[in-house]
N, C-alpha and C positions, 0 to 999 in steps of 0.2 A: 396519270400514269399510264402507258403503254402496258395495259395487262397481256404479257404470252402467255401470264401464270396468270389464272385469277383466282387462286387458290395460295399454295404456300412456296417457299423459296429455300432451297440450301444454301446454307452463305459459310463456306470455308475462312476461317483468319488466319493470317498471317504476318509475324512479324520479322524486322527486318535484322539477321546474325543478330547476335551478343555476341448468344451465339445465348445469369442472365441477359451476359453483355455480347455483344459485336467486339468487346476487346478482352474479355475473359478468355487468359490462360496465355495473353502475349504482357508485355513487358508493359504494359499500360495496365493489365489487370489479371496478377500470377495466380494460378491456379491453388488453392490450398489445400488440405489433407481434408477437410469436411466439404460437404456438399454447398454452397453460399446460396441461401434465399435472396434476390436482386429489391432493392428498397424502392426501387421506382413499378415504373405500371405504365399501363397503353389507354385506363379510362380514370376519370374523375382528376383527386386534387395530384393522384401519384401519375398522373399521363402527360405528352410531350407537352399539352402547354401550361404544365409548370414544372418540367425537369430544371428550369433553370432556379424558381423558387424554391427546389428541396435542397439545394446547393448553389449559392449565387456566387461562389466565388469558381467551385469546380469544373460548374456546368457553364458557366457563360459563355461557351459557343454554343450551347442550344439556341441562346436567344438573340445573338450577337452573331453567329458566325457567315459569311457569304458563301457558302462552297461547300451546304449543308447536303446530305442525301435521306431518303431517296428522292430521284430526281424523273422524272420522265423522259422516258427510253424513246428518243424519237432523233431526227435527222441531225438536231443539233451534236450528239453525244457523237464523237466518233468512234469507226473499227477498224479493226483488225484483224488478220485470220488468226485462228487458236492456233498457227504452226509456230506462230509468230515467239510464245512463249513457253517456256520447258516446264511442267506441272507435273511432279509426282507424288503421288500416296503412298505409304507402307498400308500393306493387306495384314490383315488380325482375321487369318484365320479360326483362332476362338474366339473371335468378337471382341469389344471392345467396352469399355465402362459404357454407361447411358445414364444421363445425369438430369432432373427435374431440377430448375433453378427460379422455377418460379414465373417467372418472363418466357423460357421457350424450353424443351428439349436439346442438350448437347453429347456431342461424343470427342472426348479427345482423340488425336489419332496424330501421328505425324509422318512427314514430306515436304514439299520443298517447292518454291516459283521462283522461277527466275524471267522475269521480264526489266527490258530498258536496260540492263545490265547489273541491274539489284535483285540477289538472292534474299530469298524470304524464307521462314519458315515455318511450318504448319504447325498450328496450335490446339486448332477445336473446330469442327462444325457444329453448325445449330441452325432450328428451324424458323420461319416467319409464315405467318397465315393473318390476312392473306397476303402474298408478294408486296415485297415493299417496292421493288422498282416498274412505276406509272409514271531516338530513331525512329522509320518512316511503319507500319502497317499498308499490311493487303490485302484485298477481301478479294477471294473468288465466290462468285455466286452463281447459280445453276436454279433458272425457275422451272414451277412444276405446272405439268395442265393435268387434270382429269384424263383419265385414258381405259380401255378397256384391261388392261395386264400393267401391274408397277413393274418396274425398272427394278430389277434383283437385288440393286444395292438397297433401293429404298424399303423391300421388302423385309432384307438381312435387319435394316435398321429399326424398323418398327415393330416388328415380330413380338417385341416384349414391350412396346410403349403403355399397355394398359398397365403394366409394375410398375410404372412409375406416375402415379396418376397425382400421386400427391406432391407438392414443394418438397424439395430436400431428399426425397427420394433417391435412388441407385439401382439399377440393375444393370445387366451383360445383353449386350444386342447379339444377333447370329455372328456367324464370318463373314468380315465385309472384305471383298475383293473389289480393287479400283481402278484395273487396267480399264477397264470399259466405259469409267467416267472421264479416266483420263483424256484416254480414242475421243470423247464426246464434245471435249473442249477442244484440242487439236485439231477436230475434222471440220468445224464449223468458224464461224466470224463471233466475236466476241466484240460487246461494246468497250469501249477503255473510258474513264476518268477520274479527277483527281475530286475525290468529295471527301465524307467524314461518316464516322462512327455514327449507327442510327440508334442509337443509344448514349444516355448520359453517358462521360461529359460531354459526349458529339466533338472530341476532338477531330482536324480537321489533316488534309494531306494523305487520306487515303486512298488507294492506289484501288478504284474498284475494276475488278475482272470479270463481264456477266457474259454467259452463252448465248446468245440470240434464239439458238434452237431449244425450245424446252423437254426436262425429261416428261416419262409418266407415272401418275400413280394412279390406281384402280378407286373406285368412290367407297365402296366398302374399308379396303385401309386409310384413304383419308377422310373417312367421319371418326372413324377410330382413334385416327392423329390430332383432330379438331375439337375431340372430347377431353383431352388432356390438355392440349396447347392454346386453345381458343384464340384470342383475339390479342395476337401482338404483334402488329405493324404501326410504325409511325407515318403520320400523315406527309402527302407530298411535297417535298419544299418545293422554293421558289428555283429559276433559270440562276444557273451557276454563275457566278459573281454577283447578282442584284440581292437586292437590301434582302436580310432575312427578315422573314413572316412575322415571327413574333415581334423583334425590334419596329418592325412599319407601323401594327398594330398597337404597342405604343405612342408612338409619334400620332395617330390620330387620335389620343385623348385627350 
């Protein structure tokens, strides 16, 4: 993987009219009144190489699929300028839920993508540590590096991540304002392509939208972030259309 982040990642979803998942709270996986602890995992028998054996019928594109992500951010993946696509947030000036799921931290929040000529619509952000990239769903994603000062939204958003330290957990993050995430994607080149959920089922035809330019977060808020959310990134797949991993790794037994 191309680390601009080698630390963690925001990954926005979205889905197309009517994060513990990459599709929690679109039309693949609705949001409920309780908080949902995620039955999968990033090590042992509950990590990606057996999300397909905790579900062999739901998950088989985990083990099966060609057009799996994350994928490595390099010359093959093509871009685009961020002008290219219309990307808005509504701002929660009193903040916004902030939800332990077990797999990552999320916020729902909603907005709007419209790229290709397909409106999408904003579901939830959630976090990845470290960076996973080395009807239809959209991920926008925005990687982080280490920096001397965090980036204000990531500041509003973590403010109270130690209250949620436990699964199933709830609190209210600050006021998050998103004109200046917005400006961030607009002003720079974004990678485009067509992968899948980095998460069971790893359904596939999703639309990823990643910023080339990374935000920052200060190292004091992200060991803070790293003590709640630890370790959930899925390992790198293969070059988009050849065999996937797991399936090869079969075939050599």
């Amino acid at each position: 993987m191309t680390r601009f982040a080698q630390f963690a990642a925001i990954a926005l979803s979205l889905a197309a009219p009517a994060l513990a998942a990459c599709d929690y709270g679109t039309h693949l996986n609705p949001r409920s009144e309780s908080v949902p602890i995620s039955t999968f995992g990033y090590t042992g028998l509950t990590g990606p190489l057996n999300w397909f054996g905790l579900n062999t019928t739901a998950n088989k594109m985990c083990a099966t699929g060609k057009f799996q992500s994350p994928v490595n951010l390099d010359s093959s993946i093509s871009t685009v300028h961020g002008s290219s696509v219309t990307f808005k947030v509504d701002s929660y000036p009193f903040g916004s839920e902030f939800e332990n799921l077990g797999t990552t931290v999320e916020v729902p929040v909603n907005g709007s993508l419209v790229s290709d000529g397909k409106t999408y619509k904003l579901a939830q952000f959630h976090f990845h540590t470290p960076s996973e990239h080395h009807k239809s769903t959209a991920v926008v994603a925005f990687l982080i590096d280490l920096g001397l000062i965090s980036d204000p939204l990531l500041t509003a958003v973590f403010a109270s991540v130690g209250m949620i330290a436990e699964p199933g957990s709830t609190t209210t993050t600050g006021p998050l304002v998103f004109g200046p995430l917005e400006n961030h994607l607009h002003s720079n080149t974004i990678f485009r392509y067509s992968g899948s959920l980095t998460t069971p089922p790893c359904s596939e035809g999703v639309s990823w939208h990643i910023s080339t330019k990374p935000l920052q977060i200060d190292e004091i808020t992200y060991q803070r972030v790293r003590n709640v959310v630890k370790f959930n990134s899925r390992y790198t797949q293969n070059s988009l259309g050849e065999v996937n991993l797991l399936q090869n790794a079969a075939n050599e037994l």
